[in-house]
C-alpha positions in Angstrom: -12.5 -2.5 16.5 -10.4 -2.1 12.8 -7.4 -0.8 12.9 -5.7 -0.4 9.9 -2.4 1.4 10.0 0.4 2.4 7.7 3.9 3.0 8.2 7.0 4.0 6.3 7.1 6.6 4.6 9.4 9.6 3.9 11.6 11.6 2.0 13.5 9.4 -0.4 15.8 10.9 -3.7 14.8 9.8 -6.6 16.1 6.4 -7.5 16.1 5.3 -4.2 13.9 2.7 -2.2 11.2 3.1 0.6 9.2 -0.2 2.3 5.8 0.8 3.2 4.2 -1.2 6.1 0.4 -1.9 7.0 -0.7 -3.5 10.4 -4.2 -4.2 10.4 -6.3 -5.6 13.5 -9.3 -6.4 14.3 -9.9 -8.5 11.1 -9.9 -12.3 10.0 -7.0 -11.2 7.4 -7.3 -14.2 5.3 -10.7 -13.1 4.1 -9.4 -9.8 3.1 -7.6 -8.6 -0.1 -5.0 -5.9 1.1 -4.3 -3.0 -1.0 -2.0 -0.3 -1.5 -3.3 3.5 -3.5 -1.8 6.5 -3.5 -3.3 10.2 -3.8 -1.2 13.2 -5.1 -2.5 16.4 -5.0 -5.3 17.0 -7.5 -5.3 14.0 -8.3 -7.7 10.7 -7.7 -7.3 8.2 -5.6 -5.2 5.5 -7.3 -4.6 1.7 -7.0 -1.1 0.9 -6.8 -1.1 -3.1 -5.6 -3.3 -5.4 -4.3 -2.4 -8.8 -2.8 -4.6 -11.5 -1.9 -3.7 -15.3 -0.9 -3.7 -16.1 -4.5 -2.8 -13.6 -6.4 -1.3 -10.0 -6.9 -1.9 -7.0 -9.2 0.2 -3.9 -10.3 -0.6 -0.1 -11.8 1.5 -0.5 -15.3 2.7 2.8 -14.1 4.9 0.5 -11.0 5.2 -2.6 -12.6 9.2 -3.9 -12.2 9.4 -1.2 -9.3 7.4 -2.3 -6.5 6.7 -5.4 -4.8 3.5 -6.0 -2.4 3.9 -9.2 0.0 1.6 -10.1 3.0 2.8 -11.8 6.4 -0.6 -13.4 7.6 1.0 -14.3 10.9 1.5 -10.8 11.9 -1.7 -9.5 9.8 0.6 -7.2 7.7 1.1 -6.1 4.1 4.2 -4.3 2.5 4.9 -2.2 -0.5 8.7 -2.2 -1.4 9.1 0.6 -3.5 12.3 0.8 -5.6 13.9 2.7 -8.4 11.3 5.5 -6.9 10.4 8.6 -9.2 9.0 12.4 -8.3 5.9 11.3 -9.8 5.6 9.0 -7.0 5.0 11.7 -4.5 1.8 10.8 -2.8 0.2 10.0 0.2 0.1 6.3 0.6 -3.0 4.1 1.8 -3.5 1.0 2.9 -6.8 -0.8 2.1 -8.4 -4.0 3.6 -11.2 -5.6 1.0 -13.0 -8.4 2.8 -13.3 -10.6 -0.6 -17.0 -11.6 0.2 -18.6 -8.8 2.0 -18.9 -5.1 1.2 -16.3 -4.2 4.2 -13.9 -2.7 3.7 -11.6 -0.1 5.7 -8.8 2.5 5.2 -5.6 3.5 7.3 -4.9 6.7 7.8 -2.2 7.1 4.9 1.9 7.9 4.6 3.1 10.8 3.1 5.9 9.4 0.4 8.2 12.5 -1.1 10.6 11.7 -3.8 12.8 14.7 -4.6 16.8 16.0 -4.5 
């Protein structure tokens, strides 16, 4: 069974930082692209990040701010979020994109609040 879960989030000021976490399970994680997007109300879905073993991609709108890394050995991904802004108030998802296959699965999501 797939278990993809994320962890993390919060009410942060703006300016300040926030690490996301995603444990996933169930998965041969090497095959998978891991990804981070972000929903704020009325919006669409948005990609943030996405890492794979060989490379990594950014939203121009988090570029110099945030930082995606992957731990293989404990099948995890992270989004360190910093210099944070109101407009990235959203609920937070992990994604898992097998890189050959059409799989791919969704945690559950992390509210992230940035206000004073």
């Amino acid at each position: 069974q797939v278990q993809i879960v994320e962890s993390g989030g919060g009410l942060v000021q703006p300016g300040g930082s926030l690490r996301l976490s995603c444990a996933a399970s169930g998965i041969i994680f090497g095959f998978y692209v891991m990804g981070w997007y972000r929903q704020a109300p009325g919006n669409k879905r948005e990609l943030v990040a996405t890492i794979s073993g060989s490379s990594i991609n950014y939203a121009d709108s988090v570029k110099g701010r945030f930082t995606v890394s992957r731990d293989s050995a404990k099948m995890s991904a992270y989004l360190q979020m910093n210099s944070l802004k109101p407009e990235d108030t959203a609920i937070y998802y992990c994604n898992a994109e097998h890189q050959f296959t059409t799989e791919s699965y969704w945690g559950q999501g992390t509210q992230v609040t940035v206000s004073s």
